[in-house]
N, C-alpha and C positions, 0 to 999 in steps of 0.2 A: 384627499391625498391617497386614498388607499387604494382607488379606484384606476388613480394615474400608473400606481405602483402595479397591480394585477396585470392591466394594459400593457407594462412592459415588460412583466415576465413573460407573459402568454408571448408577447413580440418576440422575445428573444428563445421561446422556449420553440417554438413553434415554426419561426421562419425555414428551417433548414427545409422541410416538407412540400416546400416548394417545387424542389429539385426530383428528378426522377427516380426513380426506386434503387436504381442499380447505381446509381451517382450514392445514395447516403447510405448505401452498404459498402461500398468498395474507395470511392476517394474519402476517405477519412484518417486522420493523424494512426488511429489503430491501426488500418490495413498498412500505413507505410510502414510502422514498428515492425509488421508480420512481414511485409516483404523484404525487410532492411534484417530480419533474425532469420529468416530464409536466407538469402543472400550471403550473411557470416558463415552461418553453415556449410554453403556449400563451399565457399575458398577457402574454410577451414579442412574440410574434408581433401581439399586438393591440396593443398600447400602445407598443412600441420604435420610433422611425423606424429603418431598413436594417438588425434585425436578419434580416429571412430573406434578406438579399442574400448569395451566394456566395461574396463576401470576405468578409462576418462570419464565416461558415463554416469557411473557408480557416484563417485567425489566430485563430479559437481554437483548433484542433487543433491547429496547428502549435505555439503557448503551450503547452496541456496535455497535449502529445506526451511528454514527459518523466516528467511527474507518472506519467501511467496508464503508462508501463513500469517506474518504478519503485514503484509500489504494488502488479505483481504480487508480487514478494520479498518486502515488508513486510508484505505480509497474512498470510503465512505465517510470517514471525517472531513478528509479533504476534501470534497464534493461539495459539504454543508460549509464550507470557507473557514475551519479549526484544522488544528495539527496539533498532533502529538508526539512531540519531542523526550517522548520520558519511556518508550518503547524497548528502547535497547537495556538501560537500569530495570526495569521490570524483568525481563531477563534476566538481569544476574542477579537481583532479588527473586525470582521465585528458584533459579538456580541455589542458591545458597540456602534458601529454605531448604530444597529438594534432600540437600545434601546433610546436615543439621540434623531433620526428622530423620534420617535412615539411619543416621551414625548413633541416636539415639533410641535407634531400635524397634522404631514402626516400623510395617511392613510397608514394604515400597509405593503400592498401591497408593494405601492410603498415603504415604508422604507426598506423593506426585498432588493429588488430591488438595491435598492442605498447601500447597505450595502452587498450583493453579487458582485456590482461592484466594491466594493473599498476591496473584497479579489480579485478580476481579476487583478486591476491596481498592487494591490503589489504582485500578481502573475510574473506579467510582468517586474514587476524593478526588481524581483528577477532574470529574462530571460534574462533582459538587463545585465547585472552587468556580467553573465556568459558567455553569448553567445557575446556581443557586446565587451562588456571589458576587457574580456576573465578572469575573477578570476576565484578558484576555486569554485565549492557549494559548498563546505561542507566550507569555509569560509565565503562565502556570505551568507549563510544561517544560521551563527551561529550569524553574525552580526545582520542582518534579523531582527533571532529570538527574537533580545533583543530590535532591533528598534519596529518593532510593538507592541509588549508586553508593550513598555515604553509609545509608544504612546495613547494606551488603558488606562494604567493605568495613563497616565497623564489625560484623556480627563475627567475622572470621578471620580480619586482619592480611596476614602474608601468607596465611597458612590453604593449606587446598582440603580439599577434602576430593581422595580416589577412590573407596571400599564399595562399591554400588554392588547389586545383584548381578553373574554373571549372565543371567537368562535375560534381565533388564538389557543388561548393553551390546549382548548379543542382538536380540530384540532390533533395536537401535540402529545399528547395525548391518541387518540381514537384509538381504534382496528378496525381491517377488522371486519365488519359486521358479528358474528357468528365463529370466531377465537380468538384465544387468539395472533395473529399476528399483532403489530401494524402497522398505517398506512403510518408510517414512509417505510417500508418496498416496498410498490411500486414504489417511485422513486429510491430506489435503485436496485431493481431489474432491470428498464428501463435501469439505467446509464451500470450498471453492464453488459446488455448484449452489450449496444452501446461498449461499453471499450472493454468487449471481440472482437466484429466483428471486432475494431477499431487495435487492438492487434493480433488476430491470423486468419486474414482472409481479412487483404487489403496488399497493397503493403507499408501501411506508418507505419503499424505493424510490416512488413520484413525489412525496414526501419531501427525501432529500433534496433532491435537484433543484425541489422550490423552495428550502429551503437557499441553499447556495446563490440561487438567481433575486432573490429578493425577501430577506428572513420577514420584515413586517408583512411586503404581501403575504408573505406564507403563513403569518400572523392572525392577518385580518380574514384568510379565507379558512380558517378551523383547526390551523397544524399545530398542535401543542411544539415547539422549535424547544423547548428547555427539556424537556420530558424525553425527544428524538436525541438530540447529542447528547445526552445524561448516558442514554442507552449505549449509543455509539462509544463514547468512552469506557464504559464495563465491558463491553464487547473487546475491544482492543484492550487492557487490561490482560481477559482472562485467555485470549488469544498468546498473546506474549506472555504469560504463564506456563500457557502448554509450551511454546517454543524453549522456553527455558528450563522444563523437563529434557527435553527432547534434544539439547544443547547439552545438558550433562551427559545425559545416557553416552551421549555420542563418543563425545571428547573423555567420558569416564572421570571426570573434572569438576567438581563444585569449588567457585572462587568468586568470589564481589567483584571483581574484573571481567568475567565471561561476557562478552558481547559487546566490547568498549568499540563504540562508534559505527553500530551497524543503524540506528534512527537514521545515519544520512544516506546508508545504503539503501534503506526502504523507501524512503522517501526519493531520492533519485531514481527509483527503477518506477515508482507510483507517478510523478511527473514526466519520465520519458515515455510512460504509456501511454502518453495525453491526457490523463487528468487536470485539470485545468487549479494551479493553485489559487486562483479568485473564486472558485468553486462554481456550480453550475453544472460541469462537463466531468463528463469520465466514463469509461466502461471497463469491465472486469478483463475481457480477453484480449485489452492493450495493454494492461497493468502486467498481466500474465508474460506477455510478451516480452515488457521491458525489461522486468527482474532477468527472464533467460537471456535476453541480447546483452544484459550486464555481464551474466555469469558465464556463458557461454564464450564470449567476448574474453574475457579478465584469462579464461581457463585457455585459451586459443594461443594467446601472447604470453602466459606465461611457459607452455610447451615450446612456443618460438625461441624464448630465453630474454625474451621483455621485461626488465624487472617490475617490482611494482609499483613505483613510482612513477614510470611512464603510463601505467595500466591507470593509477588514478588522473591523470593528466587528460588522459583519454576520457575517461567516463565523465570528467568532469565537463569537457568540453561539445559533449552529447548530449549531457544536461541543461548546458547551457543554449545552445540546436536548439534542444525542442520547449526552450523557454520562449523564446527570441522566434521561432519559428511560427510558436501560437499567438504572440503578440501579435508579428507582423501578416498574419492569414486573418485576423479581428478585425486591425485596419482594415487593411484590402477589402472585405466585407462590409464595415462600416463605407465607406467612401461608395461600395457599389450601390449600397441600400442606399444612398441619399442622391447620389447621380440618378436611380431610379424612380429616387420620390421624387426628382425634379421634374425630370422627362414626362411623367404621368401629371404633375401640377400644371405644368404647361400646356399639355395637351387637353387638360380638364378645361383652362381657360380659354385657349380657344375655341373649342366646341362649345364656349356658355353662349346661349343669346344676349343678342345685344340688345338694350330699349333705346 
């Protein structure tokens, strides 16, 4: 059995290689995300009044600063065929921590700190629960989502908490020196490229994929698979920790509510990148893309005076695109792969001698 299984990962892992070099760089679901966020851009740029103004600029990154650090983690979960649905409550739990330790009069520092640890620890029950207990995530995670969120919102109830350090949220805040780019933006470029090498250029990257394409094979050829997603989960975790620093600072705001309903925003911008939710497929610079063609997009329409209920109408139905998109290009693939194994059975046959 293991053997049938290996066979058809390598099959499915392998076939694309086929094709010409310039075919599986350029025709692929990511380059159309980059050329469909190229595309926005520029009729944005033509038809939006103050889309290319500096402050468009400014507040949307600072908005979908959150999003794109937390879709590194998720790409990578969802790659191994898991999701984690408990993203956004970790957020407003290590938010409400954040806020709690400062009012209590640690230094900021360290409260960020302690409050990035406790999204790692419930990274890790999420790891445990899956990997040791063996449920599934999308059940644990939906549980998760309502345990952290309860507990947030129990620690602080209706009450907010504002008093932060002003260098903090200034901090938060501030632009690169001479850009309208905030400075939120360099750790995520750091992570961004860590997650890429970490993803498409180690062996615990190749790991994933075979994972996602056949977890026994990955099994039977030496991948520890409970050990890899255990990690993958405290990773995402302490991820969504930092973002919900980084979500107070902002907003100057600790409240058990902070982030209600962004897991479906990560998750939609991680799927319209091409990420494949059967897992197997993904790459970090279509994820990238998709979270901007969201925000970008959302930020376009509502300068138009779009509200936002059409805006989610829209996104929703993009996600739906590029669900339905990678289904039917699978087929299409399927069916040529077996029109081809026929054509070659046949012609194998005839060419047999005859006795």
């Amino acid at each position: 059995m293991s053997a049938v299984a290996t066979e058809t990962v390598t099959a499915r892992r392998y076939q694309s290689y086929a094709r010409p070099l310039w075919r599986r760089a350029l025709l692929t679901r990511e380059m159309a995300i980059i050329a469909i966020l190229f595309l926005v851009i520029v009729v944005s740029l033509i038809a939006v009044p103050n889309f290319d103004s500096p402050l468009t600029v400014t507040y949307l990154l600072r908005d979908i600063a959150p999003i794109l650090l937390i879709a590194l983690p998720m790409t990578l979960i969802i790659i191994t065929e898991e999701i984690d649905l408990s993203v956004a409550s970790i957020v407003g739990l290590s938010s409400v921590m954040t806020g709690i330790l400062t009012q209590a009069g640690l230094p900021f520092p360290v409260a960020a700190i302690l409050a990035i640890l406790v999204g790692t620890v419930a990274g890790a029950f999420n790891g445990f629960l899956v990997t040791v207990v063996g449920l599934p995530s999308l059940a644990v995670t939906i549980g998760t989502l309502a345990l952290f969120r309860g507990i947030a919102v129990g620690l602080l109830g209706t009450t907010a908490i504002t008093d932060f350090p002003e260098e903090w949220t200034d901090l938060a805040k501030a632009n690169i020196p001479g850009t309208p780019v905030p400075v939120i933006m360099i750790p995520f470029v750091v992570l961004a490229i860590v997650f890429a090498i970490l993803l498409h250029f180690t062996p615990f990257g190749r790991s994933l994929y075979a994972i996602g394409l056949n977890k026994e094979a990955a099994h039977f050829s030496g991948i520890d698979v409970g050990r890899t997603k255990f990690l993958l989960f405290v990773m995402s975790g302490a991820v969504s920790g930092f973002a919900g620093v980084y979500f107070t600072l902002l907003y100057s705001n600790a409240r058990g509510d902070n982030a209600m309903g962004m897991e479906l925003q990560v998750i939609a911008a991680v799927l319209l990148g091409g990420v494949s939710i059967f897992g197997g497929r993904g790459a970090l610079h279509g994820v990238i893309a998709g979270v901007l063609l969201i925000g970008i997009l959302g930020s376009a329409l509502r300068l138009a005076g779009v509200t936002s209920d059409i805006i989610n109408v829209i996104t929703g139905v993009l996600l739906i695109l590029s669900v339905v998109s990678a289904s039917l290009l699978a087929w299409v693939h399927r069916r040529q792969s077996a029109a081809i194994g026929k054509r070659r059975g046949r012609r194998a046959a005839a060419s047999a001698p005859t006795l």
